[in-house]
C-alpha positions in Angstrom: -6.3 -7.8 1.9 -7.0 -6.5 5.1 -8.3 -8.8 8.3 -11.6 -7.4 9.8 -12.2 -9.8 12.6 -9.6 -11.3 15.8 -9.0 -14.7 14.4 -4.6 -13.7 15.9 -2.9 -14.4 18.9 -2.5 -11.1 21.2 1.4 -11.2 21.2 1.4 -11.4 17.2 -1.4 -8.4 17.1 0.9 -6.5 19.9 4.4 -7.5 17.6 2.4 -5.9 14.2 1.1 -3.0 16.3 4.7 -2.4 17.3 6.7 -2.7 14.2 3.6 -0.2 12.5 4.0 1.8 15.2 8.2 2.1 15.0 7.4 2.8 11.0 4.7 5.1 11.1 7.4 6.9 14.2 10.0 7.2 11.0 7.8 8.3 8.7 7.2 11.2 11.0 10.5 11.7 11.4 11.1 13.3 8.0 8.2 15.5 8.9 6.0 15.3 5.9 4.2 18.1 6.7 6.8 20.8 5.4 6.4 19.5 1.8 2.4 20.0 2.5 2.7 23.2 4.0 5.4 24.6 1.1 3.5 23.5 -1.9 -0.8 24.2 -1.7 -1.1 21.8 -5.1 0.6 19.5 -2.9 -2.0 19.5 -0.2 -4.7 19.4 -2.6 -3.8 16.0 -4.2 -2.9 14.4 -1.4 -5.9 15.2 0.5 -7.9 14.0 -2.5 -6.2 11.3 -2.6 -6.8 10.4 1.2 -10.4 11.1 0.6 -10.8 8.8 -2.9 -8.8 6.0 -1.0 -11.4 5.9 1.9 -14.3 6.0 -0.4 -12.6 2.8 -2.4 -11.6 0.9 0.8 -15.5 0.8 2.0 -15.6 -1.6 -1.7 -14.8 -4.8 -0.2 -15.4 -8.3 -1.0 -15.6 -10.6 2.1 -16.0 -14.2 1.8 -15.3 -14.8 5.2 -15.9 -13.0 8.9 -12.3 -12.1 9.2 -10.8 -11.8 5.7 -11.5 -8.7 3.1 -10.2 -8.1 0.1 -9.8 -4.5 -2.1 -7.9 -2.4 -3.7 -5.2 -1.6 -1.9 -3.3 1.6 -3.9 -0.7 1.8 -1.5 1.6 1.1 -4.8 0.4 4.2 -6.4 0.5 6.1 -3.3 3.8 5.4 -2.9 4.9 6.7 -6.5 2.9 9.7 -6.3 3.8 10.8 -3.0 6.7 9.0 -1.7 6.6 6.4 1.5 5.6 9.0 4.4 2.4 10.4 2.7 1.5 7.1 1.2 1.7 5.8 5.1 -0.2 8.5 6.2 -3.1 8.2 4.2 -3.0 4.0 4.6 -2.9 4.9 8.7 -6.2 7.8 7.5 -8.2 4.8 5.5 -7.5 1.9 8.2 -8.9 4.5 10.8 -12.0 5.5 9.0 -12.8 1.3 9.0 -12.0 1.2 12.9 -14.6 4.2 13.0 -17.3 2.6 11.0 -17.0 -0.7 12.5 -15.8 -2.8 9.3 -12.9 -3.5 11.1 -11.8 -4.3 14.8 -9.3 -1.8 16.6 -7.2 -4.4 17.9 -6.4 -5.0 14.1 -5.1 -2.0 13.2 -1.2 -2.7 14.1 -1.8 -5.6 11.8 -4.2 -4.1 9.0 -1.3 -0.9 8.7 1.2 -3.3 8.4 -0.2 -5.8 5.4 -1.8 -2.5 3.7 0.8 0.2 4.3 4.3 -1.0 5.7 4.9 -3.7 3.2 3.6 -2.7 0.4 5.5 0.5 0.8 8.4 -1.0 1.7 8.5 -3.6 -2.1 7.6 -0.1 -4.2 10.8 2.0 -2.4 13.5 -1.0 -2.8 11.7 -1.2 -6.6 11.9 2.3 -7.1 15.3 2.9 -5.6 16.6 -0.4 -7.8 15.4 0.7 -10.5 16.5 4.9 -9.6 20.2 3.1 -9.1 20.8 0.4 -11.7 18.6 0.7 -14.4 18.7 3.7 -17.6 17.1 6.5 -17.9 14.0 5.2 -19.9 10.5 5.9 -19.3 8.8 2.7 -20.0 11.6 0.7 -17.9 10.1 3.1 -14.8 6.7 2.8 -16.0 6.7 -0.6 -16.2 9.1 -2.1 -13.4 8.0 0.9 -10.7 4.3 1.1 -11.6 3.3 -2.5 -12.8 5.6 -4.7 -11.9 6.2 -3.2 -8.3 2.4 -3.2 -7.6 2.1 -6.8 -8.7 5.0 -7.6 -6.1 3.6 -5.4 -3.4 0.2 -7.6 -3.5 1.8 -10.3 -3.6 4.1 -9.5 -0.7 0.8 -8.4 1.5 -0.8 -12.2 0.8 2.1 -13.9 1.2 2.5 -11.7 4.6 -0.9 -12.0 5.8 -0.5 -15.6 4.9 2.0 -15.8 7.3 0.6 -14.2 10.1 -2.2 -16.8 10.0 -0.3 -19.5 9.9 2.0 -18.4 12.9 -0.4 -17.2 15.1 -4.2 -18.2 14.2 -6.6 -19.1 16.9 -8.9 -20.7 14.5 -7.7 -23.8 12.9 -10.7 -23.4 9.8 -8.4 -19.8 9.4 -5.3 -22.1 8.5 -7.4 -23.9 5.8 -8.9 -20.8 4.2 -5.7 -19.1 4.5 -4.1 -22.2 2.1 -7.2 -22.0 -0.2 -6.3 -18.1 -0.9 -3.0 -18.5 -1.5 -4.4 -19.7 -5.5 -6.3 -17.0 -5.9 -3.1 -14.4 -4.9 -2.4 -14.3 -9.3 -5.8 -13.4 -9.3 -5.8 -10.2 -7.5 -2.0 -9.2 -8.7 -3.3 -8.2 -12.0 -6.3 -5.7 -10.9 -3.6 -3.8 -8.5 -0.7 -3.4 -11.4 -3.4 -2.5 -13.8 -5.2 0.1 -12.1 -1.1 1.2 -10.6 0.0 1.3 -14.2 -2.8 2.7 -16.2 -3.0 5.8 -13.6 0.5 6.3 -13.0 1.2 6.6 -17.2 -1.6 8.8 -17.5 -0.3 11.4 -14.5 4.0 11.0 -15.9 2.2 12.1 -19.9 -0.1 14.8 -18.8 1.2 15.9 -15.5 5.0 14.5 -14.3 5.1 17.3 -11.9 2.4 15.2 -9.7 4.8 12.0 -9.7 7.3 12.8 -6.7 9.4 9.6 -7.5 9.7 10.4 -11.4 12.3 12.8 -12.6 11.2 14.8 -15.3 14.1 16.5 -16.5 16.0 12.9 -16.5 13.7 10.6 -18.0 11.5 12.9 -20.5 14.0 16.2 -21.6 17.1 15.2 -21.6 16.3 12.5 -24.4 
């Protein structure tokens, strides 16, 4: 879910900007770009994957002015290409809304942080969880990092954006409508873990090298 129209107070819009802002600062931080520049294969998926992740966005179902709801992929992004990519290609597809007008610019702080920052942030502690704690089996990866963690990363942007509306809405209908799509959040966890799960098994069978966060050598030949 993404919000496409001012409905929150301008210190909560300048608080989201601020915290995407400090987030999207550390992502540069580990400078991204040498892992693009090093590897051309590298370049060409993730630019493809920018590119397919606009086109998707622009697929939107909007049942009200300020509220739209799509695919987010920022699960998958995350898998593939590890938390700075993945938030540099959710800042790349929030922009290209701003540009077209599908979204106000105010609302980007907010829109990178429901769509990028905490979805991100649920796939890394379930990736690194399951890195840590869990054995070395394909399906348990598969399954808790692909499914499961895009199922909880949707969930953790509804509940989120929830949130944000109720703290800081400066239309009182908003509240209301915010309550109503609170039942349909198990509605729109299983479409994200699907698509999440189905690609992601696909890519570790026929080409693991493209999965940054899965280990080949530890999960697929050494057993």
């Amino acid at each position: 879910m993404s919000f496409s129209a001012l409905i929150l107070a301008p210190w909560l819009l300048l608080a989201c900007g601020a915290v995407s802002l400090a987030t999207l600062l550390l992502a540069l931080a580990q400078r991204p770009w040498r892992a693009l520049l090093d590897d051309r294969g590298l370049q060409h998926r993730w630019l493809a994957a920018t590119l397919i992740v606009v086109l998707l966005w622009q697929l939107r179902a909007q049942s009200v002015e300020w509220l739209t709801l799509h695919l987010m992929l920022t699960a998958l992004l995350t898998l593939l290409f590890k938390a700075p990519l993945a938030l540099l290609t959710n800042l790349a597809a929030n922009l290209a809304l701003v540009a077209l007008g599908k979204a106000e610019w105010q609302l980007l702080g907010v829109n990178v942080l429901l769509t990028g920052v905490i979805p991100v942030t649920i796939v890394v502690s379930v990736w690194r969880l399951v890195d840590r704690y869990l054995p070395d089996n394909l399906m348990v990866f598969l399954f808790l990092c692909g499914f499961f963690g895009a199922a909880l990363a949707t969930l953790g942007t509804g509940l989120a954006g929830v949130a944000l509306i109720m703290l800081g809405a400066t239309d009182l209908e908003a509240i209301h409508l915010a309550r109503e799509y609170m039942l349909f959040l198990p509605l729109l966890m299983p479409s994200e873990a699907f698509l999440t799960g189905m690609l992601l098994s696909c890519l570790m069978v026929y080409h693991p090298s493209w999965v940054a966060t899965f280990d080949r050598h530890r999960y697929i030949d050494t057993k």
